[in-house]
Structures are given as structure tokens and as C-alpha cells.
N, C-alpha and C positions, 0 to 999 in steps of 0.2 A: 504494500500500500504506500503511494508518496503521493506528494501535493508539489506538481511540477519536478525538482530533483532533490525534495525535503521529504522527512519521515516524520513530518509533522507537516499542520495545516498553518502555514505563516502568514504573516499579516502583507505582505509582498505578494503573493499567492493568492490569496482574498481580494485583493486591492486591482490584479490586474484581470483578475474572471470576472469583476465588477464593473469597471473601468475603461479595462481593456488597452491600457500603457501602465507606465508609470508613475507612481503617486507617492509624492513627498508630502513629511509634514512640515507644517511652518509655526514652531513653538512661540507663545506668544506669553506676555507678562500683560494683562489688563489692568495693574492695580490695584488688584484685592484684597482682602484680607482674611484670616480664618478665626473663628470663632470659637476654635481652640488655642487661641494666640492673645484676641485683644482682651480676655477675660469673659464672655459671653458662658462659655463652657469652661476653659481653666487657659493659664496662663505659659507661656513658650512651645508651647504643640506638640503635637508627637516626639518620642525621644530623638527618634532620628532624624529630622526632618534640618532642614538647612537653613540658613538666614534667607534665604532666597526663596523659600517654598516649594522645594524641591523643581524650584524652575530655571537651575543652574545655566542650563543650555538653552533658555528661553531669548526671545528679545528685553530689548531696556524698555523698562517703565516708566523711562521721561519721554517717552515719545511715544507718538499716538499708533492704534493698530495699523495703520496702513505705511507709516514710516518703518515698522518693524519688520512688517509682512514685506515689504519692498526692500530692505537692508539683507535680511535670511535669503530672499526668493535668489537676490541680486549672487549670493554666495553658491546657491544650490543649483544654480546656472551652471558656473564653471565646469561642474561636474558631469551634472547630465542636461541636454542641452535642451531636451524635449519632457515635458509631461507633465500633470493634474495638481491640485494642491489639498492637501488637508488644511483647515485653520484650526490648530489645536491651543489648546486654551487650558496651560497646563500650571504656571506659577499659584501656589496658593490655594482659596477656594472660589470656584469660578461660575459659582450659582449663590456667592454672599455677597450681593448687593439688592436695591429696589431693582421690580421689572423693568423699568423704563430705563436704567443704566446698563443692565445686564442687554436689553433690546438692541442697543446703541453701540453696544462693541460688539455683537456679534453680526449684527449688520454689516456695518462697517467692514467684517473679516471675509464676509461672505459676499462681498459685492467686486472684492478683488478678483481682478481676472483668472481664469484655469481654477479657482475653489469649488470645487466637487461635493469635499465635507467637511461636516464642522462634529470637532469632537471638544468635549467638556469634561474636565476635569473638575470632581468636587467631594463633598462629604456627603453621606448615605441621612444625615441631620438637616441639612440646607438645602432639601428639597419640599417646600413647602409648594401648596397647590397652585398660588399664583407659578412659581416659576416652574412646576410639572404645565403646566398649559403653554406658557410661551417656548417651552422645549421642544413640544407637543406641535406647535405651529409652525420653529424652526423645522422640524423631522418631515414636513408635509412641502419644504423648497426646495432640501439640499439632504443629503445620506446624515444624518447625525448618530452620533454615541455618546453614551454619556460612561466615564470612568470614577469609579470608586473603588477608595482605597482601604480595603477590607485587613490587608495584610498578617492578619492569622483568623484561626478558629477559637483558639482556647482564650476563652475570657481572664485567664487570670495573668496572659502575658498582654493581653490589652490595657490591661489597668496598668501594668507596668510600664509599657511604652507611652502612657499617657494618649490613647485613642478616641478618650473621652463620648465612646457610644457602646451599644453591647450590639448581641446578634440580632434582637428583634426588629431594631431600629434599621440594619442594613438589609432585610429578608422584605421587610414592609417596602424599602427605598426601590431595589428591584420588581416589586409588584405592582408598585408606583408607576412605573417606567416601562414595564412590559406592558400594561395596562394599555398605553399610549404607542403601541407597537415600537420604542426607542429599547436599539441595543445596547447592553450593559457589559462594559468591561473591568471584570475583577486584578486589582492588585494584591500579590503575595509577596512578601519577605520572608526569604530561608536566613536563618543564621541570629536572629532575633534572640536576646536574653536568655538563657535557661531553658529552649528548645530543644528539644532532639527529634532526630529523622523522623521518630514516630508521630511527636506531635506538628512537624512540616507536613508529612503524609496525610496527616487525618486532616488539614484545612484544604489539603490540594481533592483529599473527598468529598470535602465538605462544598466545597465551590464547583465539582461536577456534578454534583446532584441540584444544583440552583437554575434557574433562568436566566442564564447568563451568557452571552453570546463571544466572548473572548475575554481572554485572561494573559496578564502580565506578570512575569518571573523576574524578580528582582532578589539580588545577591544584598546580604545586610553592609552596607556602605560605612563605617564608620568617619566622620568628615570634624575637621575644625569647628568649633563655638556652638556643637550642638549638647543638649542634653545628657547625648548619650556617651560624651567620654566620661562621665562620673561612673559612671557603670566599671568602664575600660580601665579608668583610676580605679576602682576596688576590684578590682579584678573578678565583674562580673558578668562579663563580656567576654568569648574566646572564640576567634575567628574560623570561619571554616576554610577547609582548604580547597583548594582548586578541585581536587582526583573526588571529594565528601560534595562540595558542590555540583559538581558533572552525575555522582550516582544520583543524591534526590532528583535532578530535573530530569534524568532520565526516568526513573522509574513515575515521576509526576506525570512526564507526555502517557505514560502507556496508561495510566487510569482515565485521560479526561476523554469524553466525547469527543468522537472525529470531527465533529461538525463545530466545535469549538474553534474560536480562531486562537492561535498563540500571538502576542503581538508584540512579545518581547521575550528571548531567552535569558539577560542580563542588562540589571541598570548600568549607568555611567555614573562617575563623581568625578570634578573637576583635579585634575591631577595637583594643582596647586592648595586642596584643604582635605584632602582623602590622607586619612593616618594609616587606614587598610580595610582588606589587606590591599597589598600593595597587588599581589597576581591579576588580578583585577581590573589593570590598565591594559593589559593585553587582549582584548575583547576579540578581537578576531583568530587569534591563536584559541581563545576559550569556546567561539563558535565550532570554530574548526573541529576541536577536540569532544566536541556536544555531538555533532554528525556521524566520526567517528564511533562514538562508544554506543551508537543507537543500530548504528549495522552490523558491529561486535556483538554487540546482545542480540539481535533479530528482534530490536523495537522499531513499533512505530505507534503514532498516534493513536491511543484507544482501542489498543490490546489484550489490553486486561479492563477493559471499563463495563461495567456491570448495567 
């Protein structure tokens, strides 16, 4: 089974049976803020999360979406000379403003030429029915997704990372959202606090039994001025390595439905605030090495998925 010359269903693969070229995304910083940050819910955000709202590779926030969108696109030229654009809207939480400002920058993103879709980034808390309706109206002009960041199953490592929601609140947010025919893409973090393989495994079950239309594999980033080197200082935090990272996401692809898109095998961290691990900058040696160990095993996507 492969999805073009992958043993997984990739979001490049998704992208071009839809599309039918190629489709970049064009990471954006609106401004936002999250409500696990200003005090609304609690204070500094998730443990791991970055000064920047894990919108490291985003555009700048002093200039408006269509200078950003124009400054990325201008870069992502060089490279490939032809095809479609996502407007992804990923700094921060990107459904915590009023409707009529949320209206207004996503407008604005999707009015830029070659934008195909618009994807959102936000908390499974900050979908309130006003902005489930205007998402609802976006999904009815342009392909929308909306991304939440679920990043484990076990509630007592959410309290720990300071997630500041439980499972109920993210199972309601999906039903929210499938309700309104909008696909839903889950984030996971392997490597998180006091984890082990078993409890990575059981959230990567836990998100293919859900409505959920693609899923993001994120390696735990440990970076500069966040929460979570307190952890790292008491020494309770212990990095996975490369060969322990490549088994979980293997054996994760072979549980989830086929039909699931994968839309990330591994996050980025800015090599200049990344403490570790350090293996980690080598992403394409780590792709590389993901491919490999899926046709060594005789996995593929949704193998073992029940």
C-alpha cells in the first residue's frame, strides 16, 4: 500500500489529488493572543510553547497579512516556480479574537492570488458558536481546516504541561466542527514529561478513533525562555533519541486510519533557541530514516488499525 512513493498518506499527496500541483503553505502571525497566556485561563501557556506561539517560522507581526503573504510567497518562488497557496494561520490562537477581526485577516489571506486554502490554527476552548459559523462560511469559499492542539491523551500530563483544557472540551470542539463539514487536524507530542511509549501509543489510539481528518507528529522541542526548561533544570525532562523517536512514529502510522492525512512526521525549532535534542536539526536525514524503517518493518499506513 503507498500514497504516491510514501507508506503513509502525506499531506503533499493529499494536496496534489486535490489540487492537482503543488501546494505551499504561507505561515502567517495575525497578532493574536492565547488565553492560556494573557490570564483568561492561566498564565505563560503551555510548557513548551515559545515566545512566539509556536509561530517560529511564521511571518512578522508588524506587518499586515498581505505584506507577509507577499515577503514568504516572494521566498517560496525561488524554489518552486509554479503552484497553489495555503494561508495558514498558525502563531498563537487564531480563532481568539471578535468575529469581525478574525473576518478581516482571513479575508485578506484568502483574497491573495493562487490561495486554494485556508487552514487555522487554534485551541479546542476558543471555538465559540459565533466563530464555529464564520469558519462554517469560510469552508463554503475556499478548502478550510481547522488544527488543534491536543498533544497527549493522559490528562495528568496535560495538567502538567499546562494545556489548560481536558478531553471533553476537545471531543465537543471536533463535533463542533465536523458538524459544519470542517476538517480537523490533531496535534501530538512524543517525548513530553514522564511519558512513555505506552502512554504516546495510547493518545496516537486515542486520536484514531476520533473525527478527525489529519494528524501532526511533533518531536518534544525543548527551546530557550520557555516553561519547560524548569522541568530540564530538575531533571525532569529526558530527551528521546532519534532510533526511540523513529520506533513510536512508526508503529503510530501502522495504527491510524488510511484515510487519515499525516501532515507532519516532525516539528522544526529555530536552531538558534533549540537546547535539544540537538539530532533534531537534521530533518531530512530523520525523514529519510522514517521511510527506511517503514519498509524494514513491512509498515504502512493503517496496518494494524482496528
Amino acid at each position: 500500500m503507498k500514497w504516491g512513493d510514501k507508506r503513509y498518506h502525506s499531506l503533499n499527496y493529499f494536496l496534489r489529488q486535490k489540487f492537482g500541483c503543488k501546494v505551499f503553505k504561507i505561515s502567517l502571525d495575525a497578532g493574536f493572543s492565547c488565553p492560556n497566556r494573557d490570564g483568561t485561563i492561566s498564565k505563560g501557556g503551555c510548557v513548551f510553547c515559545s515566545e512566539r506561539g509556536s509561530g517560529d517560522f511564521a511571518g512578522n507581526r508588524q506587518f499586515s497579512i498581505k505584506q507577509q503573504f507577499k515577503s514568504i510567497k516572494e521566498v517560496m518562488s525561488k524554489k518552486w516556480k509554479e503552484g497553489k497557496y495555503i494561508a495558514y494561520f498558525q502563531a498563537y490562537t487564531n480563532t481568539y479574537a471578535h468575529v469581525d477581526v478574525l473576518r478581516e485577516k482571513y479575508e485578506e489571506a484568502i483574497n491573495e492570488e493562487g490561495v486554494v486554502a485556508l487552514a487555522i490554527a487554534t485551541r479546542p476552548d476558543c471555538l465559540g458558536e459565533n466563530v464555529l459559523s464564520l469558519l462554517e462560511e469560510f469552508s463554503k469559499r475556499v478548502y478550510l481546516w481547522v488544527e488543534l492542539g491536543l498533544q497527549t491523551s493522559n490528562e495528568d500530563t496535560a495538567k502538567k504541561i499546562n494545556r489548560g483544557y481536558n478531553l471533553g472540551t476537545f471531543e465537543k470542539a471536533v463535533e463542533n466542527l465536523r458538524k459544519r463539514n470542517i476538517d480537523v487536524v490533531t496535534h501530538i507530542i512524543f517525548g513530553l514529561p514522564g511519558e512513555t511509549k505506552s502512554d504516546m501509543l495510547n493518545t496516537v489510539n486515542y486520536v484514531a478513533k476520533q473525527d478527525v481528518q489529519g494528524v501532526k507528529f511533533h518531536l518534544l522541542h525543548l527551546m530557550k525562555n520557555t516553561p519547560l526548561v524548569e522541568f530540564y533544570d530538575k531533571e525532569e525532562l529526558k530527551f528521546l533519541s532519534q532510533e526511540e523517536y523513529i520506533d513510536i512514529l512508526c508503529s503510530s502510522i501502522s495504527i491510524i486510519p488510511q484515510n487519515m492525512v499525516i501532515h507532519r512526521l516532525t516539528g522544526d525549532a529555530p536552531r538558534s533557541l533549540l537546547i535539544g535534542p540537538q539530532w533534531s536539526l537534521k530533518k531530512w536525514e530523520i525523514l529519510n530514516a522514517i521511510d527506511s524503517e517503514l519498509e524494514k518493518r513491512g509498515i504502512y499506513q493503517g496496518i494494524y488499525h482496528k
